[in-house]
N, C-alpha and C positions, 0 to 999 in steps of 0.2 A: 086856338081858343081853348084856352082851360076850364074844367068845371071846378067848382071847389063841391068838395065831397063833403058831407056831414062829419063834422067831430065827433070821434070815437067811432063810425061807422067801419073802420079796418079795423079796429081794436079787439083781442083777442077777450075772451072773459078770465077772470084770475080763476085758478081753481081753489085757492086757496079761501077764496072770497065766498065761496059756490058752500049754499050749506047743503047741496045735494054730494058735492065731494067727498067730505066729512064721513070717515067709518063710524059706523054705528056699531056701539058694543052691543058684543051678543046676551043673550041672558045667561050662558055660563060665564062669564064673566063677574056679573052682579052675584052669582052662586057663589061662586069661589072668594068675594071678596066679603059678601056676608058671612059665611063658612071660617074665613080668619076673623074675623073682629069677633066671631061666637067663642074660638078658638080661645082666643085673647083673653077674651073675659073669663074663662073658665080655667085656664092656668093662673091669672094674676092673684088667686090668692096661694095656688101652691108656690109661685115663684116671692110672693112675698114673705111667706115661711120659712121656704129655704135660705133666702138672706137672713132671713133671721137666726134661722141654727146655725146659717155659716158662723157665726158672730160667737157661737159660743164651741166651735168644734175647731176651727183655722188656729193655729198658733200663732200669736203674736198679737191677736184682737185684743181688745174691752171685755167682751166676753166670756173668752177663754182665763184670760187675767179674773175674772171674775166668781168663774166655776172652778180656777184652782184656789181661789181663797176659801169659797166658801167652803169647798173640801176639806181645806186644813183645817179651817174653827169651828166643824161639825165634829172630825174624827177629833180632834181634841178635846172636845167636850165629852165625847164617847168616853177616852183615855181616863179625861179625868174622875168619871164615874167610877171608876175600878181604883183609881190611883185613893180619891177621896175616900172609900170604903176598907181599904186595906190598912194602908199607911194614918190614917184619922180616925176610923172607927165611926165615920159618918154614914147615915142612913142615904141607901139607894137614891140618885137621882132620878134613875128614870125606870119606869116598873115593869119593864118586859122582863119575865123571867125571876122576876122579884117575888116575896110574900109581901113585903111593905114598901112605902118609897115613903121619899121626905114629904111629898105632895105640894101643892099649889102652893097653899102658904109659906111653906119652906121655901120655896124657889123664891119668892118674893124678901125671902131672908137673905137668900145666900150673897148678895151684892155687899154685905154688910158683914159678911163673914170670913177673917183673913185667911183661914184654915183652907179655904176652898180657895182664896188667889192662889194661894200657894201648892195645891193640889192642880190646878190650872197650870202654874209657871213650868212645875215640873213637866207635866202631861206634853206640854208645848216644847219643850226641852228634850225629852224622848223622841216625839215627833221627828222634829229636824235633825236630831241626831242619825236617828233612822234612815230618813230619807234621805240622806248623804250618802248611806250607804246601798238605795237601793237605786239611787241618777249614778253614781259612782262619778269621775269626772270627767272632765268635756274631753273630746277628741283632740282641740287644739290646744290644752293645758298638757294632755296625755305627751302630744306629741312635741311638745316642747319643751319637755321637761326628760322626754329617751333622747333628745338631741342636744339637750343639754349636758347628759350623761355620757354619750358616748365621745366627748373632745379628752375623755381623760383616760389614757390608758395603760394598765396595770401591769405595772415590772413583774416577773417572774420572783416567786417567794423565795428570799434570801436566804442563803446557808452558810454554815461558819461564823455567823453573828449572834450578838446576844441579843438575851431572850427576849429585851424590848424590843430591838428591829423588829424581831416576828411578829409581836402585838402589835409595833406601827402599821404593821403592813396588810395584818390583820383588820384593823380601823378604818384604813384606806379603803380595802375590798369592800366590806360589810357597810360603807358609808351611808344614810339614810335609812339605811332597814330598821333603826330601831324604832323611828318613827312613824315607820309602815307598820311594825307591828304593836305600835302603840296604839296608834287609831285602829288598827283591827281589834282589839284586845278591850278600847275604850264602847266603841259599837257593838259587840258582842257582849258587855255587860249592861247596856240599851236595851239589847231584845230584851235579854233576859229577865230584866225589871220589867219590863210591860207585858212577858208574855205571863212572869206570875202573880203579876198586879192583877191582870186580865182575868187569869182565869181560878185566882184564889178567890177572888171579888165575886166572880160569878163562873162556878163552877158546873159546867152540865150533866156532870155526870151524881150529881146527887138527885134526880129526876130517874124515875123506871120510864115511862115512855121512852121509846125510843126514838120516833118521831119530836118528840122535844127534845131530847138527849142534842139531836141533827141540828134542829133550829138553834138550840143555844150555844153550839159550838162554833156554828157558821156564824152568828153573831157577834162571838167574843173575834173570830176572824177579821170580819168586817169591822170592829171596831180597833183593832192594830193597825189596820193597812190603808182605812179611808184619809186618817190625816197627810201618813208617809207620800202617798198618791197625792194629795191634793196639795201638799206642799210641795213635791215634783212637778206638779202641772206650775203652779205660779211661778216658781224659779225659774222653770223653762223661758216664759216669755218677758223675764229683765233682761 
């Protein structure tokens, strides 16, 4: 004779089921994860910063492309201050270091004034000159251009011929150097021009302070070198 047993009466309980089974988190737990989210909130503005100067420090950005322009058509404007005052006989654009400047009104002129594009054109023309020479050129132009040179190579200087062989041969050897020393020869009359535009325009050492002597020399410094710089930074990231 069989009993029937109650349904589910063998049946095991799930544990799974059981909310007594269930770990209970500890309160270091809730510590440590309040602890981050405070965390969190308190770096999100430095971490948002920091993407942000990324943007203007990384080469190749928007940014970066952006702070070597603005570079180049500030030092240019610098440039042209010196350039307009020498070469034109135009009153000071900007009055650091000045007795007079053209002032506000005058600035509101100069758009209308061709003397000043063209004290502009040049100033921008120095510039990139310059700065050709201070990026000098790239590695992989460098190096392709000594490996382009070395497939050719040079016979021993002829003797018992005449005098043109030796100049051919002469020609031969010396091939591209004049060009090298043209562009060095071309950039070297660049500085030149800007370093006496620079500082005929605004001379420091007609100041006794010595202390101003310092400021206006550093000045006329910074005003050669911030285009050259900032047209190297924007070249860099084409």
């Amino acid at each position: 004779m069989k009993y029937l047993t109650p349904k589910g009466a063998n049946s095991k309980p799930n544990p799974e089921s059981s909310p007594q089974s269930q770990p209970k988190k500890a309160p270091s737990d809730n510590l440590e994860l309040l602890a981050r989210w405070i965390v969190a909130l308190i770096s999100l503005p430095v971490i948002f910063i920091s993407h942000i100067v990324a943007q203007f420090v990384t080469p190749g950005t928007s940014g970066y492309k952006l702070v070597g322009a603005i570079g180049f058509w500030i030092g240019t404007l610098l440039s042209t201050d010196s350039i307009w005052q020498v070469l034109f006989q135009g009153k000071p654009l900007l009055p650091w270091f000045e007795t007079e400047w053209i002032g506000w009104i005058g600035w509101l002129q100069l758009p209308f004034n061709v003397l000043f594009w063209i004290s502009f054109g040049i100033s921008a023309l120095v510039q990139v000159m310059e700065a050709r020479t201070l990026r000098g050129k790239d590695p992989q132009q460098a190096k392709h251009e000594f490996e382009d040179a070395r497939q050719y190579t040079l016979g021993t200087k002829p003797t018992g011929n005449i005098d043109l062989t030796v100049a051919l041969w002469g020609d031969y050897k010396r091939a591209g150097m004049k060009e090298r020393h043209t562009g060095g020869a071309i950039a070297l009359f660049f500085w030149v021009v800007d370093l006496t535009t620079t500082f005929v325009g605004r001379n420091p050492f007609r100041y006794t302070n010595p202390g101003t002597i310092i400021a206006c020399f550093a000045y006329n410094i910074v005003s050669m070198m911030a285009g050259e710089i900032g047209f190297s930074i924007w070249k860099l990231t084409k």
